[in-house]
C-alpha positions as CSV (number, residue, x, y, z in Angstrom):
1,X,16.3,-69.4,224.5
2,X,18.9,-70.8,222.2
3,X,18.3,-73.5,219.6
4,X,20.5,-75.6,221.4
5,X,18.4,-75.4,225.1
6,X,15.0,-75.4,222.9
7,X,16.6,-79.2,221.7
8,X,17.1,-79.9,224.9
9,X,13.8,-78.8,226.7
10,X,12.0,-80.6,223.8
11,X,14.1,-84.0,224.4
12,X,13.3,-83.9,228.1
13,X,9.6,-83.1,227.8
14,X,9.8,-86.1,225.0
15,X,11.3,-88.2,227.8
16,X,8.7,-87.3,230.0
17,X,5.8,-87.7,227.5
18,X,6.8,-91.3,227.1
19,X,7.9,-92.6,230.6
20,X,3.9,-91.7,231.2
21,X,2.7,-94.1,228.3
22,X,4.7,-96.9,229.9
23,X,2.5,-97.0,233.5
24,X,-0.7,-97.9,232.8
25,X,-3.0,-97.6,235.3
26,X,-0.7,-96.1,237.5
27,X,-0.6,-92.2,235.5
28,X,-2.7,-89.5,236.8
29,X,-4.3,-87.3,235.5
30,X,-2.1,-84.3,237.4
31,X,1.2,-85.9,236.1
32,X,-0.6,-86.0,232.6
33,X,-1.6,-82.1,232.5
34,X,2.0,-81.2,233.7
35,X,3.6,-82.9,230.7
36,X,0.9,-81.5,228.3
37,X,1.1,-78.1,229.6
38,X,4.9,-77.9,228.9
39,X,4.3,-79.3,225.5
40,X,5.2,-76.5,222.5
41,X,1.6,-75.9,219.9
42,X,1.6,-77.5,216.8
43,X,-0.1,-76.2,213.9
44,X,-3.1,-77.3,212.0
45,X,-1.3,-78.2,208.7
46,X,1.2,-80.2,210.2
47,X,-1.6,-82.9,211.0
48,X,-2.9,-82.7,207.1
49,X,-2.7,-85.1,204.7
50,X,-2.1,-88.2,207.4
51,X,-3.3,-91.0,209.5
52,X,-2.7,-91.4,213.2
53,X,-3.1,-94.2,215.5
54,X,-5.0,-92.9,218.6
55,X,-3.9,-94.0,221.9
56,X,-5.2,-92.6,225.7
57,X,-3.6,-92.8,228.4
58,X,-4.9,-95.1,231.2
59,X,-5.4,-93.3,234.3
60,X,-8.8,-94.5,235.3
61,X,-10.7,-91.5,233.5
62,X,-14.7,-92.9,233.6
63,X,-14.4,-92.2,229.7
64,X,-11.9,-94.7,228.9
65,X,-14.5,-97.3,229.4
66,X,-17.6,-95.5,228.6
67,X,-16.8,-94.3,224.9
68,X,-13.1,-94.4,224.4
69,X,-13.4,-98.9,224.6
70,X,-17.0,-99.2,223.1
71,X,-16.7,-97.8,220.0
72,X,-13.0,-99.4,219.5
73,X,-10.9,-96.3,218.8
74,X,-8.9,-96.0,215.8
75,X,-7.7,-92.4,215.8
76,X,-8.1,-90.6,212.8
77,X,-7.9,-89.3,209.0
78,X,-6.7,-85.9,208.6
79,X,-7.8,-85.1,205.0
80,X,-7.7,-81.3,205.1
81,X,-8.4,-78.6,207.5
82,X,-12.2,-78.9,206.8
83,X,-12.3,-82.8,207.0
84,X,-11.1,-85.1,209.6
85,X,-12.3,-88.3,210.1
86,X,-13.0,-90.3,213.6
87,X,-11.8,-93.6,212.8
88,X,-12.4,-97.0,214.4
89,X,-11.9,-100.6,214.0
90,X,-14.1,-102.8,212.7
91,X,-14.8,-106.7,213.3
92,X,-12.3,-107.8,211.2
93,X,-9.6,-105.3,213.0
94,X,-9.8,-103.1,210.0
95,X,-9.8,-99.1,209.6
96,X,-13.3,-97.6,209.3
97,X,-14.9,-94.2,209.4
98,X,-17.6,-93.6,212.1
99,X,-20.4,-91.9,211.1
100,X,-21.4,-91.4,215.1
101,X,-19.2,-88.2,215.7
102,X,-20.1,-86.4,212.0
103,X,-17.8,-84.2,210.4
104,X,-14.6,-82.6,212.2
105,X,-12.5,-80.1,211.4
106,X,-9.3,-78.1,212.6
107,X,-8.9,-74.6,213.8
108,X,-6.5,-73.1,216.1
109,X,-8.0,-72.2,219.5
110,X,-6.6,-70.7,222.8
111,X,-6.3,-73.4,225.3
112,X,-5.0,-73.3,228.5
113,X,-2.8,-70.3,227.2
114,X,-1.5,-71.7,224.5
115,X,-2.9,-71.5,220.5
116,X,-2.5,-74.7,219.1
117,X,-4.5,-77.0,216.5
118,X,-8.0,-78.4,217.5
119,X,-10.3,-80.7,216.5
120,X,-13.9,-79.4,216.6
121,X,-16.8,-82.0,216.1
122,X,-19.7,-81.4,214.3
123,X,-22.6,-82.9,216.8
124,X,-20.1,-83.6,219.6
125,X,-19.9,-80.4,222.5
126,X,-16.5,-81.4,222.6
127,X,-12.8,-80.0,220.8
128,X,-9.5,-81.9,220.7
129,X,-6.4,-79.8,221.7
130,X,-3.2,-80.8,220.1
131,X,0.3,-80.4,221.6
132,X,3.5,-81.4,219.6
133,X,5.6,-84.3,221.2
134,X,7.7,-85.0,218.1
135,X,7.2,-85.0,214.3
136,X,5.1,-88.2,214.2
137,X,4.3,-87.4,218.1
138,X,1.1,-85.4,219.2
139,X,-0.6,-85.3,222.5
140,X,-4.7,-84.7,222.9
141,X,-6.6,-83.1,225.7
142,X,-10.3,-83.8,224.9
143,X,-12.4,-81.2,226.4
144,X,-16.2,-80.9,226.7
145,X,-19.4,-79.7,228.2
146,X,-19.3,-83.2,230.5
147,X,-21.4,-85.3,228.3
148,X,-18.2,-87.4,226.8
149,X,-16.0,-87.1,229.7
150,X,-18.9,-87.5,232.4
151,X,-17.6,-84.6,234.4
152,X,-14.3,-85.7,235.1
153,X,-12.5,-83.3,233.2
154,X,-10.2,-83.4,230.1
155,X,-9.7,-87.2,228.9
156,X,-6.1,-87.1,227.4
157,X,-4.7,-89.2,224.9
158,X,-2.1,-89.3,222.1
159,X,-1.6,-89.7,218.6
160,X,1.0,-91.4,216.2
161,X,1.6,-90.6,213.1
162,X,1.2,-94.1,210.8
163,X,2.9,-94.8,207.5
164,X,0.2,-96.0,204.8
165,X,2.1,-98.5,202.3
C-alpha cells in the first residue's frame, strides 16, 4: 500500500469514525465494531504525557447508564506507561482523580487481531483497547469479564486529546 492510498484509507475511516459520533442513539453497536476494526493500532507512548476527554458512543449499551453516567466520566491522565489515571468530574464541573478504579496502566495486547495500546485496571476485570483515529483522535473498546459491561459486550467510546493552558 502506497503512502498516498494509506492517506486515503485513513481519511475515509476518519470520515467514518465521526459521522458515527453525530447519531446518538441511533449507532449500533455492529456499525461501531466495523469502524473500530478498520482502525490502524496506536502505540502506548503516543498516549503519554497527556489528557483526554472521554466520550462513548450512545448506542443503548446497559453500561452507559449503569457506570459510564454515575460516576460522571472525565476520561483520563496518561502520566506514564505505569500510571494512568481515571478521571471524573466533580460538583463544581471540575477534573478529579477517582480512586474507585485504582491504578491503570498501558501495555500492548492482541485484540481482535490487532496489537495495539491498552489500558489495564488494577481492581477492574476489565482492559481498554485503543485504536488511532487521528493524532489527537483515539477510539476505546472496553472489554471485560461482564461485570462493567453487564454482559453486553464491548462498551466503545472515544477519546480526545485536550490542550492544558
Amino acid at each position: 500500500m502506497t503512502k498516498e492510498s494509506t492517506q486515503t484509507t485513513n481519511s475515509t475511516l476518519e470520515s467514518q469514525f465521526w459521522a458515527l459520533t453525530k447519531r446518538p442513539n441511533q449507532v449500533t453497536d455492529a456499525e461501531i465494531a466495523t469502524v473500530y476494526d478498520k482502525l490502524q493500532p496506536i502505540a502506548p507512548g503516543k498516549l503519554i504525557g497527556s489528557r483526554w476527554q472521554g466520550y462513548i458512543f450512545h448506542s443503548g449499551h446497559p453500561a452507559e447508564q449503569a457506570v459510564i453516567e454515575p460516576m460522571h466520566f472525565a476520561g483520563k491522565d496518561f502520566i506514564s506507561v505505569n500510571e494512568v489515571n481515571l478521571m471524573v468530574f466533580d460538583a463544581e464541573g471540575n477534573w478529579t482523580r477517582t480512586e474507585d478504579w485504582g491504578n491503570a496502566r498501558l501495555r500492548e495486547v492482541k485484540y481482535r487481531e490487532v496489537v495495539s495500546a491498552a489500558l489495564i485496571y488494577d481492581t477492574k476485570p476489565c482492559i481498554d483497547h485503543w485504536r488511532y483515529v487521528s493524532e489527537d483522535v483515539v477510539m476505546v473498546a472496553l472489554e471485560d469479564d461482564g461485570t462493567v459491561t453487564q454482559g453486553a459486550g464491548p462498551l466503545y467510546g472515544y477519546m480526545i486529546r485536550v490542550v492544558l493552558e
